[in-house]
N, C-alpha and C positions, 0 to 999 in steps of 0.2 A: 836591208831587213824589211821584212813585211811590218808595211803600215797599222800599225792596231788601230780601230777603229771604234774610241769611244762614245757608247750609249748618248751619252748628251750632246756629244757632238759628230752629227754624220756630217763626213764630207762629201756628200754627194750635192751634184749642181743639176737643177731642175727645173728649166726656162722655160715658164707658160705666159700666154696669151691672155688679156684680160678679159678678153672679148667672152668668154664662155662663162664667165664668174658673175653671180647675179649681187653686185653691188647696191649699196643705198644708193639712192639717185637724192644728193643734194648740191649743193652749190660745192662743184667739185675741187677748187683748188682750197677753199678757206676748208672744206671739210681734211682733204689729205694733207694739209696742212697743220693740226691740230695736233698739240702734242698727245702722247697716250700715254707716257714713260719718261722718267726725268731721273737722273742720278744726281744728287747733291752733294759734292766734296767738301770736307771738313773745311775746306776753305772758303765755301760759300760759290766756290766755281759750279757751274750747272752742265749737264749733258741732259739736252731733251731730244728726245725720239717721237719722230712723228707717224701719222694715221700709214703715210706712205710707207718709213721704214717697217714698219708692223706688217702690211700686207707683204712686203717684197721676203720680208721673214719665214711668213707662213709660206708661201709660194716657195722657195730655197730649202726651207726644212720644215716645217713648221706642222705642214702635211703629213707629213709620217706620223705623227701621236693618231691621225684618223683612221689612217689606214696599219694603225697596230691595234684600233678596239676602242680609243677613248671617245666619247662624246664631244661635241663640235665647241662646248662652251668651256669643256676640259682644255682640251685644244691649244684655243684661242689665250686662255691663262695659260700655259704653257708654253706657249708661243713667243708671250709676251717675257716673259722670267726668261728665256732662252736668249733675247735679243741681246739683253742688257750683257747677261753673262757670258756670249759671245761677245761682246765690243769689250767688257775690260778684260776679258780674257787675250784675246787679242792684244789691247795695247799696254798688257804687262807683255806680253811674249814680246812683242818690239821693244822694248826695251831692254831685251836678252840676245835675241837673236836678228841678223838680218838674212838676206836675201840676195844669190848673189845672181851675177849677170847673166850665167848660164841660167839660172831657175827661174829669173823673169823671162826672160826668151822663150823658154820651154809653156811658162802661161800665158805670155803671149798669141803662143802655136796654137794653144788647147784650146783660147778665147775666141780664133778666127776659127778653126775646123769644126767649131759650134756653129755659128755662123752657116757656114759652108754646109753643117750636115742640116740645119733648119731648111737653107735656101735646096737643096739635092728633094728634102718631102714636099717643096712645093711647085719644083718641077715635077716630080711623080707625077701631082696633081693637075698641072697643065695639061702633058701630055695623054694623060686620061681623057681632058676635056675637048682637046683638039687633037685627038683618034691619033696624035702621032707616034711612030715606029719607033720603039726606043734603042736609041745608037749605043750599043751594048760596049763598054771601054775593052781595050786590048789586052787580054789575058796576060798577068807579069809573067816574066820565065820564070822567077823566083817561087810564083803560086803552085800549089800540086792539089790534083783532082783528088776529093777525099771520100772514101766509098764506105769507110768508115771509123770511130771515133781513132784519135791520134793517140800518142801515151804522152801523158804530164808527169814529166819527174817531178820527184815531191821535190820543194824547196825547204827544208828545213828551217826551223826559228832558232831552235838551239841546237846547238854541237860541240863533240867531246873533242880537246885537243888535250895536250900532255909537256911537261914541259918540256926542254931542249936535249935530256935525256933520257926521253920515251917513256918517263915516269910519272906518278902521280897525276891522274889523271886529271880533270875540270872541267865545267861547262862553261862554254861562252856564247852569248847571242852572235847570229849569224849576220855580217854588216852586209851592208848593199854593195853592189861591183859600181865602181866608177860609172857616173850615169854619163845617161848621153849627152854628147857635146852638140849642140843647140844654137846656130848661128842667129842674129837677130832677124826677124822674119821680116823686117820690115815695113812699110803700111799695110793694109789689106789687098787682097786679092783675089776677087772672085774665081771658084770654078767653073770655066767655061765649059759647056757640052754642047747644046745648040744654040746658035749664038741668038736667036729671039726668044727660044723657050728659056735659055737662061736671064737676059735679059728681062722679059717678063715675070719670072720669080723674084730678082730683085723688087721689081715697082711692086707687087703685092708685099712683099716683107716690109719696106718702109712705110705702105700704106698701112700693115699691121702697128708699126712701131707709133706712127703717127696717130693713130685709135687708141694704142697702150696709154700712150700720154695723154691726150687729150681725157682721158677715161678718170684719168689723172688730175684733171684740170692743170694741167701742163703746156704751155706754146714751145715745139720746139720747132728752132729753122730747119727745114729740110736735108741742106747740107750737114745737120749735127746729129741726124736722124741714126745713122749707120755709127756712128762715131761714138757714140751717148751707149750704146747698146753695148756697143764690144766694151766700154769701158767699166757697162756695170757688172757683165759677165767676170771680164778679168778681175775686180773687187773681190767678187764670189771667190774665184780660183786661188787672189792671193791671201786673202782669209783661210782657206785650208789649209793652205800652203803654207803657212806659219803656225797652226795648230799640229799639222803633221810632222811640221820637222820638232817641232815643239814635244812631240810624242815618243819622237827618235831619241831625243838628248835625254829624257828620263827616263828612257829603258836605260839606254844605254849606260849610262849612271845605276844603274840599280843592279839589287843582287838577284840573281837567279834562283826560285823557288824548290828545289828539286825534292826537298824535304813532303813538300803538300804533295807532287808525284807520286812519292812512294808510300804518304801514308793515305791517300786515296785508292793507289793499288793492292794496297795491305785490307783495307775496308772491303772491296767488292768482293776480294779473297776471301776473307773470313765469312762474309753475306753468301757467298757460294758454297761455301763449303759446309754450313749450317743448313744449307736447301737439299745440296746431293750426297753428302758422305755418307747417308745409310738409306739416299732417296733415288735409284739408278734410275727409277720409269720418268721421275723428274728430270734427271739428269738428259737422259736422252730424250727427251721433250724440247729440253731448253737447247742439243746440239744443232738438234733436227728445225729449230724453229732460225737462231742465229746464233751460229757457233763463236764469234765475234765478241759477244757480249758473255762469256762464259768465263770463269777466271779460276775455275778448279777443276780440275778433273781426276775424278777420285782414283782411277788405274791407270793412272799417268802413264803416259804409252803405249797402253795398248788395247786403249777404245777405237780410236778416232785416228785418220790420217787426213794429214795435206794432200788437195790434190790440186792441179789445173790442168786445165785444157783447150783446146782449138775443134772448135765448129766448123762441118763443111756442110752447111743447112740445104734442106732439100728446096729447091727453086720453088716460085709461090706457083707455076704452072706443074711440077712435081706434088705440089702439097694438094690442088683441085682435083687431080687425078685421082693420088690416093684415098680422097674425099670420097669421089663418086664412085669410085671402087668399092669400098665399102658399104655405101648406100646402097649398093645392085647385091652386094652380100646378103645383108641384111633383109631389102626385100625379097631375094629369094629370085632375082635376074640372073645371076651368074650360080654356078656351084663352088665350091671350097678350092677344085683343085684349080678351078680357070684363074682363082681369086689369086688364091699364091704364084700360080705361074704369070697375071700379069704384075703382080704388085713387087715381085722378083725385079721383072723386066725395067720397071717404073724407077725404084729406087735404087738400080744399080751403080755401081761406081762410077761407069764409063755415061752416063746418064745423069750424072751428080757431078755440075760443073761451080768449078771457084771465081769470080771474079779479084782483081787485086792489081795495085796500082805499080808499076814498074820503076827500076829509077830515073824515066826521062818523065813522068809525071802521065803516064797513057794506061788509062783503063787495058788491061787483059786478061781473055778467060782462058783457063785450062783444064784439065782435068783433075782429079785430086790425085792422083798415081802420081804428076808431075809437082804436086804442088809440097804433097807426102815427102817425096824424094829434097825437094829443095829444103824442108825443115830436120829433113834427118841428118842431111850433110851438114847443115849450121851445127847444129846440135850436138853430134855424135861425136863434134871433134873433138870435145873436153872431155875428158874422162871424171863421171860422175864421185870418185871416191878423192879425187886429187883437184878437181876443178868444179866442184857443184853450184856455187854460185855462179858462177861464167855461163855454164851449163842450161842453170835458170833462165839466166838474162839475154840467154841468145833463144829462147823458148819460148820468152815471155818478147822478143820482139819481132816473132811468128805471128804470135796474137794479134798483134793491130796492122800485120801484111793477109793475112787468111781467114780469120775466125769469124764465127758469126753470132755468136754470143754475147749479147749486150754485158751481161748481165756479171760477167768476168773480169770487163775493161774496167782500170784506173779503181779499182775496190785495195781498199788495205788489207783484205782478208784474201784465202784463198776458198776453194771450197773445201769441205768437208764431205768423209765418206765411212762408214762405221764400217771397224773389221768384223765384229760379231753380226754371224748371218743371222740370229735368233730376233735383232733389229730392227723391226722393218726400214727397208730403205728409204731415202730421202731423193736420190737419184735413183733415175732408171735401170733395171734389174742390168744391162747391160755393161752401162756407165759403171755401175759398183762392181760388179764381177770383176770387170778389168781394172778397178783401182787396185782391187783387192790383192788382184794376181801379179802386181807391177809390187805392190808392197809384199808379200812374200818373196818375192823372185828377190825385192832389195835385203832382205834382212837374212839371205844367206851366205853375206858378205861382212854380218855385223850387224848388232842391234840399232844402228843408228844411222844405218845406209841409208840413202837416199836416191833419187833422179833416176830412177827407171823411167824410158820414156815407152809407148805401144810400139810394137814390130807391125804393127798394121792398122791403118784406119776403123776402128769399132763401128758398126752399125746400129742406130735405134733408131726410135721412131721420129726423132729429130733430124736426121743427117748421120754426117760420118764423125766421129769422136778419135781425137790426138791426143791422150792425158801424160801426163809427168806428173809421175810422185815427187811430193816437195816434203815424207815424213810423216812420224808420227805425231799427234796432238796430246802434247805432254806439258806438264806445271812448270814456270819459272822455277821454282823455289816449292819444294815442300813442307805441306802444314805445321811440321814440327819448329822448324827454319823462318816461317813468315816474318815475324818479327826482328828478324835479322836480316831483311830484305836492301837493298840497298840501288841508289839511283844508277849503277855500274851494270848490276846484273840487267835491270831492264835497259838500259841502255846495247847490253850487249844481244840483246833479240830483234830480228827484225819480224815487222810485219807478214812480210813475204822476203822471201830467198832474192827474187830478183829486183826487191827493192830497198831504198837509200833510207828508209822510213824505221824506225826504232819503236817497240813498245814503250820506251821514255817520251819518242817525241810524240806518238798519238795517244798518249795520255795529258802530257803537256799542254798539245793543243785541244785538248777535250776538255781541258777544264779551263780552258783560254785564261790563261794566269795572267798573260802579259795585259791584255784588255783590262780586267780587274785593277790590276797596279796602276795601267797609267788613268784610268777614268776613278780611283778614287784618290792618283794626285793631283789629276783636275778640280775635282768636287772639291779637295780643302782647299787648292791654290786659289780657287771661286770663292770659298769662305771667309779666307783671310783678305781678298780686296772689295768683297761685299764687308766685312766688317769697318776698314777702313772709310767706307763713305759716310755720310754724317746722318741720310736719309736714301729712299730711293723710293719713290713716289709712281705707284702705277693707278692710271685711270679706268678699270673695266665697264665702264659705263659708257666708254667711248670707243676701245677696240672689238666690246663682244657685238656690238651689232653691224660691224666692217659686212659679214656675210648674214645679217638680219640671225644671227645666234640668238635663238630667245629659249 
């Protein structure tokens, strides 16, 4: 299961340098030695936290409240309340749960490849400095040249199963697969590149570590230099790492919210339909601006359709041309008919080349004729009325072998394309024509046909255009009905045709329920062992001027 990751407590680990941080300059061990922070238990036992745990706080997390808006002395109190209620938060979770051998290992791993990736930016640095050629490592067989973005199947947090027969349906959160098995790394060990330049990265890192401390007012032996460092990293790593599985066990224990889903979708519905049901020029404002965020559509099927498509973009040596082509138009260099016969010439098919990655991982270019042909064979082989989803997803894994449209990849939405010509378009007069004509051609097999794909690459002034109708854009559930809306029905829509993703679950995750749950059963579990202590004593007279905060 996906990690939720509560407000008050990020798990991100974030290992700076002291050397850049304009410190008080006093007598440095008795100063970082100083409490700031004390918890007093009812039994007169004491937890004091010092000048030092407070910076290494800020430094870890403490940073973020600055760089979300708050003021530095805000911060700093914040910082300080964070410290305390990470430590008993923490050692109530140890008392619940441990840690097993594989998931030390694994922070282990995490603790040295920190290391490893600090000591890799200070070779950069070397080899900058001593003009040396950097020995480029051996490309894996396993890596593939990427010419452009990849597709992320969605990971779902919840999903619908049924019981053992086929019935009654239910939501369950979605558990993690067996993780990785994680042998004990053993002591450390550097990665070699060159062996001086890596070498000299090391003696500057411990030269750092040995300035940390000392900044510190800290003696440490040299030998303990390397050793002191991984160990306080790993701290960091296994502090999350008990907050997060900590995060796992009260989902997972918890009931699934589906009711806030659907009376959140029930609200934007009614909010929509109060804007457009007697307001069209609104209505198609709000398609044409993001159809996504629309949740009525008052002639439910037959505004608006699904469409996607594939980019065969005209090269940037194609795009110059057609530039200066223009420009000679315009001045009045060229006449009209030289204009269209070279701009023909320019942007022709056979002139309009694809690049795209084969499956032994090798850049190759072709022409789009060949490239056309290989997405029609994928594609054509499902028959749209009996296999459309298939149809989709073998369409839609064209798009990240051919397309050159950013702007389509890994989105939950598809585009949209208005059938009323009286509309103006949102897409190029081109682009719409042919959605237009792909959704007629589908709907004389049936109101609800879909997957017409082009019989030929469309031209505009972008490149060449491949669409697939994915439908018309029509209401879950109509107005009269909303109220009888249920977590079934949107569950049973997806996003898109060719994806895993559900109107349930991008509402779900849009209103990040799971977050909510477990950070306000953090906040009480904080409550009740902040009540249980007898006092809890902070000093800001002594942490706010750590960074001279006045």
């Amino acid at each position: 299961m996906k990690k939720i990751l509560s407000c008050l407590f990020s798990l991100v680990i974030c290992v700076l340098m002291l050397a850049g941080c304009n410190l008080t300059e006093l007598n440095k061990s008795k100063y970082y030695s100083q409490v700031v922070t004390e918890i007093v238990y009812a039994d007169n036992n004491t937890k004091k936290f010092t000048m030092e745990d407070f910076y290494w706080t800020y430094v870890n997390y403490g940073y973020q409240y600055v760089q979300n808006g708050s003021k530095m002395e805000d911060a700093l109190e914040s910082t300080a309340k964070l410290m305390v209620q990470r430590y008993m938060l923490v050692e109530e979770i140890k008392t619940k749960l441990t840690l097993t051998d594989n998931e030390k290992n694994t922070l282990k791993k995490q603790a040295y490849d920190n290391i490893n990736a600090q000591l890799k930016e200070l070779e950069t640095e070397i080899r900058v400095e001593w003009d040396r050629v950097v020995n480029e490592p051996e490309k894996n067989e396993e890596e593939k040249t990427s010419l452009r973005a990849e597709y992320t199947e969605y990971e779902p947090t919840i999903k619908m199963s049924t019981d053992e027969n086929g019935l009654n349906p239910y939501l369950e959160r979605v558990v993690d697969e067996d993780e990785e098995i994680v042998s004990d790394p053993g002591e450390f060990v550097q990665n070699i590149t060159d062996e001086d330049v890596s070498k000299e990265a090391m003696k500057r890192f411990k030269k750092q570590l040995k300035e940390n401390n000392e900044n510190l007012g800290k003696k440490v032996k040299e030998e303990d230099l390397l050793k002191n460092e991984i160990n306080r990293i790993y701290g960091i790593l296994e502090e999350n790492k008990y907050i997060s599985k900590y995060q796992t066990t009260v989902l997972n224990s918890s009931d699934i919210n589906s009711q806030a889903v659907v009376n959140a979708y029930i609200e934007k519905y009614k909010r929509d339909y109060e804007k457009f049901a007697n307001n069209k020029t609104a209505y198609h404002a709000a398609m044409g601006s993001d159809a996504s965020a629309v949740y009525y559509h008052p002639n439910s099927g037959n505004e608006y359709m699904w469409v996607t498509h594939i980019l065969f973009k005209y090269s940037d040596e194609q795009t110059k041309q057609i530039e200066k082509l223009k420009a000679d138009l315009k001045s009045n260099t060229i006449d009209e008919y030289y204009y269209n016969t070279k701009m023909e010439e320019i942007t022709s098919m056979e002139n309009t080349l694809v690049k795209y990655v084969n499956d032994a991982g090798e850049i190759v270019t072709t022409n789009i004729e060949s490239a056309f042909e290989d997405i029609k064979q994928g594609v054509n082989k499902y028959d749209a009325d009996i296999y459309f989803t298939e149809r989709a997803k073998a369409f839609n894994s064209y798009i990240y072998k051919y397309n050159d449209d950013e702007g389509i990849m890994n989105k939950d939405f598809a585009y949209v394309v208005n059938l009323d010509t009286s509309v103006e378009d949102k897409m190029v007069k081109e682009f719409a024509d042919e959605a237009r004509s792909l959704y007629k051609k589908d709907i004389t097999r049936g109101a609800d046909s879909k997957g017409s794909m082009s019989i030929a690459p469309v031209k505009t002034e972008f490149g060449y255009h491949v669409l697939l109708n994915l439908g018309p854009v029509k209401n879950i559930v109509e107005y009269n009905n909303i109220n009888n809306l249920t977590w079934q029905a949107l569950y049973n829509v997806k996003t898109q045709s060719s994806s895993n993703k559900t109107i349930f679950n991008y509402e779900y995750d849009t209103l990040k329920l799971d977050e909510s749950l477990v950070s306000n059963y953090l906040n009480n579990v904080i409550d009740d062992l902040t009540a249980t202590a007898k006092k809890i004593n902070y000093y800001p007279d002594r942490y706010l001027k750590i960074f001279d905060a006045k």
